[in-house]
ChimeraX commands (.cxc) that place a marker at each C-alpha (Angstrom):
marker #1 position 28.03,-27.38,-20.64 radius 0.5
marker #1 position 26.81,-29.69,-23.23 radius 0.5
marker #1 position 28.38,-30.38,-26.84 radius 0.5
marker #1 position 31.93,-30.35,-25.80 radius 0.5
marker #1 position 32.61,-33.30,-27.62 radius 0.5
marker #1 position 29.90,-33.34,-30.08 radius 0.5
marker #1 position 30.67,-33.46,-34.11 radius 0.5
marker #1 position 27.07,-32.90,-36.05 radius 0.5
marker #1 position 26.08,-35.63,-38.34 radius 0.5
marker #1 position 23.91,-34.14,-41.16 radius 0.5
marker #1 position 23.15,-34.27,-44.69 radius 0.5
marker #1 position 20.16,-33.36,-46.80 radius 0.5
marker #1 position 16.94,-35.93,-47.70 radius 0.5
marker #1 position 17.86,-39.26,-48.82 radius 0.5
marker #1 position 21.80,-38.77,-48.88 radius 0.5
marker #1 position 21.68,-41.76,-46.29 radius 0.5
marker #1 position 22.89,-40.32,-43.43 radius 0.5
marker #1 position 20.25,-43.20,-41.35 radius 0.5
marker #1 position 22.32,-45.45,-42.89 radius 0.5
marker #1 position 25.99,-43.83,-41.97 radius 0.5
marker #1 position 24.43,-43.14,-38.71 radius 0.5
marker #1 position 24.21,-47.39,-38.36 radius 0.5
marker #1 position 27.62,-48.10,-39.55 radius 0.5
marker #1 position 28.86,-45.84,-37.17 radius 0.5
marker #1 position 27.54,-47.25,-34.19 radius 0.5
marker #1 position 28.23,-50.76,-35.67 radius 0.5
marker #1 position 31.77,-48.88,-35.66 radius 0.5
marker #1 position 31.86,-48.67,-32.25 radius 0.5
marker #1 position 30.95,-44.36,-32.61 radius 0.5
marker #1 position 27.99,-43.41,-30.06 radius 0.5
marker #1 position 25.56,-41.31,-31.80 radius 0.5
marker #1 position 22.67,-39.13,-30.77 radius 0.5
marker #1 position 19.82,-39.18,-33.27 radius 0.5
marker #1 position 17.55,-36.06,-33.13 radius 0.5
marker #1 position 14.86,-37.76,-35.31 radius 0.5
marker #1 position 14.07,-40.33,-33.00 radius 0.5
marker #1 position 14.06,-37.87,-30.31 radius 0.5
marker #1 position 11.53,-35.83,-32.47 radius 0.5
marker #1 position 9.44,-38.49,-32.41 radius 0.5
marker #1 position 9.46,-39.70,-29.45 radius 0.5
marker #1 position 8.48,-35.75,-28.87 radius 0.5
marker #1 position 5.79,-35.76,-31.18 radius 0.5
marker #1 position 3.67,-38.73,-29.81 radius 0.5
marker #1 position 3.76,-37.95,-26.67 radius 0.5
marker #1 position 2.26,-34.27,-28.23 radius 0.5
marker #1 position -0.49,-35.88,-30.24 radius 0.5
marker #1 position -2.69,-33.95,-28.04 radius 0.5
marker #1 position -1.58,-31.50,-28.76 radius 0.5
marker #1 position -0.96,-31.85,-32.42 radius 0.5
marker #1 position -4.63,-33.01,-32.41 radius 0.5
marker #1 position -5.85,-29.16,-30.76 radius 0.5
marker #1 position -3.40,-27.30,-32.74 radius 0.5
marker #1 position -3.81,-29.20,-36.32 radius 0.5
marker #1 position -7.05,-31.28,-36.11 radius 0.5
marker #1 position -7.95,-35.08,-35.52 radius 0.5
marker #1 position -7.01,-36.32,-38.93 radius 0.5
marker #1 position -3.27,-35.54,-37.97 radius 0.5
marker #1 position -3.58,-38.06,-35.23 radius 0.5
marker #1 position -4.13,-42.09,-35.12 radius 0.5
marker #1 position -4.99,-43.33,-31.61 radius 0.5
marker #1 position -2.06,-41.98,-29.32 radius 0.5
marker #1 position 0.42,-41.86,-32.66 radius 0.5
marker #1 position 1.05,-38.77,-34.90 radius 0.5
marker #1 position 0.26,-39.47,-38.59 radius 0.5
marker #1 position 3.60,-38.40,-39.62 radius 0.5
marker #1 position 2.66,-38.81,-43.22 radius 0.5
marker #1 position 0.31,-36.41,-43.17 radius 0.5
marker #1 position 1.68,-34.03,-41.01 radius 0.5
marker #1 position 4.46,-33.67,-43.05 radius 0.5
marker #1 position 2.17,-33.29,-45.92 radius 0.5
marker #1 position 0.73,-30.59,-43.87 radius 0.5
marker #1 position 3.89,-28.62,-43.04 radius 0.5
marker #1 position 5.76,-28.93,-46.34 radius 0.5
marker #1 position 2.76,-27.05,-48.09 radius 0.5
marker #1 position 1.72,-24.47,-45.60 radius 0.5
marker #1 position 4.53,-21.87,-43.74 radius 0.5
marker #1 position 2.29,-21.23,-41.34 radius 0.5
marker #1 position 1.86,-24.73,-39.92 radius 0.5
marker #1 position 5.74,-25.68,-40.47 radius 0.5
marker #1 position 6.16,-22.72,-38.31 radius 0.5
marker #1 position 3.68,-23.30,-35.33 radius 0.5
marker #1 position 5.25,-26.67,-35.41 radius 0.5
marker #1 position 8.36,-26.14,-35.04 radius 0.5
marker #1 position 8.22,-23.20,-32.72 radius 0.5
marker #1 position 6.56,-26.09,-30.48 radius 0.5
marker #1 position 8.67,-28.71,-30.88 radius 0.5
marker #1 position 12.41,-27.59,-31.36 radius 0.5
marker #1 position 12.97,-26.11,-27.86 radius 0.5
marker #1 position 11.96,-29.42,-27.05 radius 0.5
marker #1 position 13.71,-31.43,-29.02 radius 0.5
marker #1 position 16.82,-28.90,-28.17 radius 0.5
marker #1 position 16.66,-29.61,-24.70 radius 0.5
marker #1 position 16.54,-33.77,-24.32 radius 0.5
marker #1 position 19.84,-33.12,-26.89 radius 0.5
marker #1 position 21.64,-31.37,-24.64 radius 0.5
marker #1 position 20.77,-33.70,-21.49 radius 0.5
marker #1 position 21.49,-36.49,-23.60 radius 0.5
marker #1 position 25.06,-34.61,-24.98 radius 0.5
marker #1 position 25.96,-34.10,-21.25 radius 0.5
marker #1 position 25.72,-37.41,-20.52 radius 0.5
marker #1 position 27.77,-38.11,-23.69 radius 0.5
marker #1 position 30.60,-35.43,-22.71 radius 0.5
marker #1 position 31.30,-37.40,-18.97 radius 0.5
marker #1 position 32.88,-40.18,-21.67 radius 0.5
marker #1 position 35.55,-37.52,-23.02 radius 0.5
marker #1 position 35.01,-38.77,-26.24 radius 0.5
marker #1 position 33.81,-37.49,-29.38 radius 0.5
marker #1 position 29.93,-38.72,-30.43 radius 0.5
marker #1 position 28.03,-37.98,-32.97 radius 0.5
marker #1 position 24.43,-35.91,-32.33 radius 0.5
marker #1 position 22.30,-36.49,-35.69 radius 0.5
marker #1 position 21.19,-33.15,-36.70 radius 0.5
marker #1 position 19.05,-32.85,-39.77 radius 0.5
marker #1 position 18.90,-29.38,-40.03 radius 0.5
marker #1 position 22.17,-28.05,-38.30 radius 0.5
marker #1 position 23.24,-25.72,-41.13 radius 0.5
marker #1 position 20.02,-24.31,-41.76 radius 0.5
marker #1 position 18.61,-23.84,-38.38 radius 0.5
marker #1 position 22.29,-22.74,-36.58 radius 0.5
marker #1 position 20.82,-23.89,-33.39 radius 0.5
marker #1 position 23.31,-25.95,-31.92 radius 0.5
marker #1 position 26.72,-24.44,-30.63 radius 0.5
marker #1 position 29.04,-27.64,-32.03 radius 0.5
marker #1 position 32.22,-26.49,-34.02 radius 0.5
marker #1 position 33.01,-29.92,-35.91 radius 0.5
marker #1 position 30.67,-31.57,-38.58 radius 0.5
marker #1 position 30.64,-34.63,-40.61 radius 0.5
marker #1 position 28.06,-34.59,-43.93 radius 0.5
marker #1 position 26.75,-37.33,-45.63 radius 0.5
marker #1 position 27.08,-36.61,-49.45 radius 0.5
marker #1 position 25.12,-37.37,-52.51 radius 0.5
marker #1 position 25.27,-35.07,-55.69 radius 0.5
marker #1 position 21.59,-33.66,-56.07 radius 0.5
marker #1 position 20.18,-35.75,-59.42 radius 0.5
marker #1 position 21.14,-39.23,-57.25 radius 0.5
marker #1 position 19.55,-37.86,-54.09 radius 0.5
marker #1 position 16.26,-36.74,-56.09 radius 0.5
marker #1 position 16.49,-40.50,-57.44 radius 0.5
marker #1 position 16.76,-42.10,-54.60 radius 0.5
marker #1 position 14.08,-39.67,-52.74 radius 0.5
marker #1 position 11.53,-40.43,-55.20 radius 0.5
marker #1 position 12.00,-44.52,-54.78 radius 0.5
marker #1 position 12.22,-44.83,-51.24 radius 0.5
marker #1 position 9.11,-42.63,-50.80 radius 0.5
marker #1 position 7.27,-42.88,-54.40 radius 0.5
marker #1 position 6.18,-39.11,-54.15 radius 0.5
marker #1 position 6.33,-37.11,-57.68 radius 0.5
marker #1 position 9.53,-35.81,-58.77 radius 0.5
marker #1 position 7.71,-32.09,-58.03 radius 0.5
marker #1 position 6.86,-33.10,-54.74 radius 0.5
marker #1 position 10.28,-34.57,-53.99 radius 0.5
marker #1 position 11.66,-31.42,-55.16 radius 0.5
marker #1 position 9.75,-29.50,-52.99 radius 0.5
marker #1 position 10.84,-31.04,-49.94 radius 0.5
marker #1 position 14.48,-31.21,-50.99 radius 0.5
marker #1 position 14.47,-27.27,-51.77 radius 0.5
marker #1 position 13.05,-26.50,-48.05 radius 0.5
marker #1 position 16.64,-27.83,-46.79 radius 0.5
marker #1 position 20.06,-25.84,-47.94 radius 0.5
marker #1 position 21.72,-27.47,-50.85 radius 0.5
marker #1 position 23.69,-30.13,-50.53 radius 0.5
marker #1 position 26.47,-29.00,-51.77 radius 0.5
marker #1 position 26.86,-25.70,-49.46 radius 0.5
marker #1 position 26.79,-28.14,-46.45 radius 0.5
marker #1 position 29.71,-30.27,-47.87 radius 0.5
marker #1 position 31.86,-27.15,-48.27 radius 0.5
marker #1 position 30.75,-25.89,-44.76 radius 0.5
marker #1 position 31.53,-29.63,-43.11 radius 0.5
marker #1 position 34.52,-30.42,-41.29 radius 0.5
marker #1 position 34.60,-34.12,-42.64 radius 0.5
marker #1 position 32.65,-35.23,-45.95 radius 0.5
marker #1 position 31.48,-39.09,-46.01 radius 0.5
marker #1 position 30.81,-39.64,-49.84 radius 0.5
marker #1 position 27.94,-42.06,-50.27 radius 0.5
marker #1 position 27.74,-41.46,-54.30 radius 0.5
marker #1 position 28.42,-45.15,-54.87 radius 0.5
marker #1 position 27.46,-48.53,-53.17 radius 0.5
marker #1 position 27.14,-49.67,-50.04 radius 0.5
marker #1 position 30.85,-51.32,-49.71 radius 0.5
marker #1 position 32.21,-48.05,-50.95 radius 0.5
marker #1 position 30.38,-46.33,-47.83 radius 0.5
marker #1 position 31.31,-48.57,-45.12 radius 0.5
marker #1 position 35.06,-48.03,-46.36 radius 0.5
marker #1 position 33.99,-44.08,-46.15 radius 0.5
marker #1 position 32.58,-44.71,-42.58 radius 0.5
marker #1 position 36.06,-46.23,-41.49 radius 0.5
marker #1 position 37.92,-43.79,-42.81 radius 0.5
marker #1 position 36.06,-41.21,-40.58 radius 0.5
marker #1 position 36.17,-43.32,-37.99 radius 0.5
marker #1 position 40.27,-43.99,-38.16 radius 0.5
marker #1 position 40.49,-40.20,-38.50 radius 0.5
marker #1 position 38.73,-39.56,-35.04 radius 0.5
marker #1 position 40.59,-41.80,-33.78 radius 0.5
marker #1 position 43.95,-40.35,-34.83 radius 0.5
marker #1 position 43.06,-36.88,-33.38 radius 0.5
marker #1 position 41.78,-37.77,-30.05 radius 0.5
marker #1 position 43.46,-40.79,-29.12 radius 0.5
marker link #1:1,2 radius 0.2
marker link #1:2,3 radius 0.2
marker link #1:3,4 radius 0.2
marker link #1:4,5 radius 0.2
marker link #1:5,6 radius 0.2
marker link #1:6,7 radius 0.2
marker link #1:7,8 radius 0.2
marker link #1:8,9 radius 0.2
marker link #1:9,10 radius 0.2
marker link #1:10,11 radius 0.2
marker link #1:11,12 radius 0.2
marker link #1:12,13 radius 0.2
marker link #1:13,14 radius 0.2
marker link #1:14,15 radius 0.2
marker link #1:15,16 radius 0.2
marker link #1:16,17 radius 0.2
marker link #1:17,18 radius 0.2
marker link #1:18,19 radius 0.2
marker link #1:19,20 radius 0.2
marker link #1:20,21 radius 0.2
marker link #1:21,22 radius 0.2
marker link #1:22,23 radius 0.2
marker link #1:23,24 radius 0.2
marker link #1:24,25 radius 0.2
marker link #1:25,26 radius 0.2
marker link #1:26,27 radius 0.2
marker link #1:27,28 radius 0.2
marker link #1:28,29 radius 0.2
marker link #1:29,30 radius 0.2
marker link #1:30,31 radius 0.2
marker link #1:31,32 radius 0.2
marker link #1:32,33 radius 0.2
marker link #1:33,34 radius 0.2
marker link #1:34,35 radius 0.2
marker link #1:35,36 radius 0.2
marker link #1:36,37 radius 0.2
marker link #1:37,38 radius 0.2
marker link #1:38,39 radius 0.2
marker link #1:39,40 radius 0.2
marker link #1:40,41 radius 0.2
marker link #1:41,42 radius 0.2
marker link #1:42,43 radius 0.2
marker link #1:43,44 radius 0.2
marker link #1:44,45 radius 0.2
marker link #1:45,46 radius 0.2
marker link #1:46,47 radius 0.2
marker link #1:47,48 radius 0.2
marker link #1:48,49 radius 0.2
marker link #1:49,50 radius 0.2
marker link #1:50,51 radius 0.2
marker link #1:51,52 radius 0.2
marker link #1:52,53 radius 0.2
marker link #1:53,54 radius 0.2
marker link #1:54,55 radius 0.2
marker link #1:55,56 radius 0.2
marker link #1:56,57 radius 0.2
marker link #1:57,58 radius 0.2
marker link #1:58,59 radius 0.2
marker link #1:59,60 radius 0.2
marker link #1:60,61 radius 0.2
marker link #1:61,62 radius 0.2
marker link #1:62,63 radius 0.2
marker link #1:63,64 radius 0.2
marker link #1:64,65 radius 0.2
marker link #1:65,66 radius 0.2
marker link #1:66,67 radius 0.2
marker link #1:67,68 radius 0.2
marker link #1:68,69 radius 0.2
marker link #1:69,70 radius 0.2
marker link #1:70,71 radius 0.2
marker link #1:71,72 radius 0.2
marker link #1:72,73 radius 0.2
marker link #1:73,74 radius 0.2
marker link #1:74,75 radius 0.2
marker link #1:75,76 radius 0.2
marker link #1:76,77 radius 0.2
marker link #1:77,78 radius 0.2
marker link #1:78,79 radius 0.2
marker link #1:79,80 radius 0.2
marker link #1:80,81 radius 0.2
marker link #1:81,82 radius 0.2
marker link #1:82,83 radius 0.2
marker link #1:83,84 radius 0.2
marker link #1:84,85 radius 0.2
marker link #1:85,86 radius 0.2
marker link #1:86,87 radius 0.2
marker link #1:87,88 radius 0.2
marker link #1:88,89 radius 0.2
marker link #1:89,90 radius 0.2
marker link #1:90,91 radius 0.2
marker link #1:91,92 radius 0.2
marker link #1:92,93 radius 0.2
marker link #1:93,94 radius 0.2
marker link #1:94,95 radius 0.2
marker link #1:95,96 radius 0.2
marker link #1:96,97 radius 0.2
marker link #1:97,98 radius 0.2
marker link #1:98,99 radius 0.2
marker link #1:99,100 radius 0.2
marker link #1:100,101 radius 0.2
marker link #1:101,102 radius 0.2
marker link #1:102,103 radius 0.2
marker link #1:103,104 radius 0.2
marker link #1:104,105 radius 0.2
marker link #1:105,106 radius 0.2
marker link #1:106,107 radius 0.2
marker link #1:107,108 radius 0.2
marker link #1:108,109 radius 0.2
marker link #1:109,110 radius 0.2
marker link #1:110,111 radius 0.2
marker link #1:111,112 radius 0.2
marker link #1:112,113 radius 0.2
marker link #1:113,114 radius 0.2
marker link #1:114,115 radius 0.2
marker link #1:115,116 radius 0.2
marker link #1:116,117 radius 0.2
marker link #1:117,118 radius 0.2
marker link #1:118,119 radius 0.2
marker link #1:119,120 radius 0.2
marker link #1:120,121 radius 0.2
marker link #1:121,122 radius 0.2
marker link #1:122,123 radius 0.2
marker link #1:123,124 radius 0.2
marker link #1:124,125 radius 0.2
marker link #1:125,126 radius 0.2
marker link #1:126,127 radius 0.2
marker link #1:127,128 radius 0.2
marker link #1:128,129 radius 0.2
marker link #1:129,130 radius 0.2
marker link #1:130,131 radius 0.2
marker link #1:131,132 radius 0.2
marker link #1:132,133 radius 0.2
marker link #1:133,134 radius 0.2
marker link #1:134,135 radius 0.2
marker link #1:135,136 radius 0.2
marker link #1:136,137 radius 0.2
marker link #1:137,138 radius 0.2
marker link #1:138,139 radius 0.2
marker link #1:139,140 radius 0.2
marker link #1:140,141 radius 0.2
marker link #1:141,142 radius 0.2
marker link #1:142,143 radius 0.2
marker link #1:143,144 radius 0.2
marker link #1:144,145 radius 0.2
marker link #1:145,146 radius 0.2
marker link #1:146,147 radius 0.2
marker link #1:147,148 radius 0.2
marker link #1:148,149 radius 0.2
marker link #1:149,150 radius 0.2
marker link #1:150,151 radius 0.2
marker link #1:151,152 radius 0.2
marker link #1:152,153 radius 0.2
marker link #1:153,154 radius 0.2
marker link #1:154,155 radius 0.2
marker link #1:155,156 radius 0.2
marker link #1:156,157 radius 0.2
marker link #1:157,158 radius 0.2
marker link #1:158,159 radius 0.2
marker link #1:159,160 radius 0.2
marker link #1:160,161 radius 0.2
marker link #1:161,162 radius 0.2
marker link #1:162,163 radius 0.2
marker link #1:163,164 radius 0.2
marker link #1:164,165 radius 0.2
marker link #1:165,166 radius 0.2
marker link #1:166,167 radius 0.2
marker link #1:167,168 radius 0.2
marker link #1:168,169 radius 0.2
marker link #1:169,170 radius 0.2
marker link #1:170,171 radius 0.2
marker link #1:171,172 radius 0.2
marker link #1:172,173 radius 0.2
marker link #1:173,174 radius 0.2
marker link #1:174,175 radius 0.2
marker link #1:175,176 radius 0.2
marker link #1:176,177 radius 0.2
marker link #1:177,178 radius 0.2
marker link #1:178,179 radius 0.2
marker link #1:179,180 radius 0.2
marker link #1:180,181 radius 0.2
marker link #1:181,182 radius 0.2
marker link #1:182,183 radius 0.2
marker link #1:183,184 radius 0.2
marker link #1:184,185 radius 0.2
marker link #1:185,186 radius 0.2
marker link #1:186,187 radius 0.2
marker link #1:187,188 radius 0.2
marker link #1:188,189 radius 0.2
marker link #1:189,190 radius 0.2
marker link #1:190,191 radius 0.2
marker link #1:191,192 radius 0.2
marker link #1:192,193 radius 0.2
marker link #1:193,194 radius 0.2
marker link #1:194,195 radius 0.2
marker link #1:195,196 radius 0.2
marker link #1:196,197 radius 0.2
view
């Protein structure tokens, strides 16, 4: 029975939940990180990406992310086929890896990009990384340099940010520097503590 200990880490595109997801290991928090796991996933589908989508999607043994995601955020169709393909996948080296986590009795954290929107993982507690929606546009369209249309468009194919904070268990607010999120971080972390030790 996976998950027993698991809290969900999420947040929405560019809230920085990479970045929580660091200071809470550097916290001494384990954390699963379903990104990583997609793309670990992915690569060793470029294959398959390359029969399903076409060669351009693929560089050598790697997945063109880039343009994948290009690909996917434009057409329903392809999203779908994708994800159809990869989430049972991705679902299934989560749980293995959550099992492991469980033997530890412990809580961990399992970074889930899309747990509200996808419902696909059976963990009660959540933590979400907040940003209000103009300063996570902002910060979307510097780290990536895309159009503020096409940032919108990917930002809009997740569930606003502010339904997830009111659905979360635990809220880290990362509205302001960098010093005033590792204080956040600890804060979570001292409150796990408190309830489990």
């Amino acid at each position: 029975m996976a998950f027993k200990y698991a809290i969900a880490l999420t947040g929405g595109i560019a809230t920085g939940k990479s970045t929580v997801a660091s200071l809470l290991a550097l916290n001494g928090m384990r954390v699963i990180d379903a990104d990583s796991i997609s793309h670990e996933i992915l690569d060793a589908s470029s294959s398959w990406v390359k029969d399903k989508f076409g060669d351009e999607f693929v560089n050598g043994t790697k997945v063109d992310r880039a343009k994948l995601g290009s690909l996917v955020f434009s057409n329903v169709e392809a999203k779908k086929k994708l994800e159809e393909f990869l989430h049972p996948k991705i679902r299934d080296e989560i749980e293995l890896r959550s099992e492991k986590q469980d033997g530890f009795e412990f809580p961990y954290l399992i970074d889930i990009p899309l747990f509200f929107e996808n419902n696909a993982y059976d963990i009660e507690e959540s933590v979400v990384v907040y940003t209000p929606r103009d300063v996570q546009l902002e910060r979307f369209m510097k780290r990536n340099g895309y159009s503020e249309e096409e940032s919108l468009k990917r930002i809009s194919s997740q569930m606003p940010i502010d339904d997830k904070k009111a659905k979360a268990t635990w809220v880290i607010d990362n509205s302001k520097n960098l010093k005033h999120l590792q204080q956040e971080v600890e804060d979570f972390v001292e409150k796990i503590k408190e309830k489990y030790l």
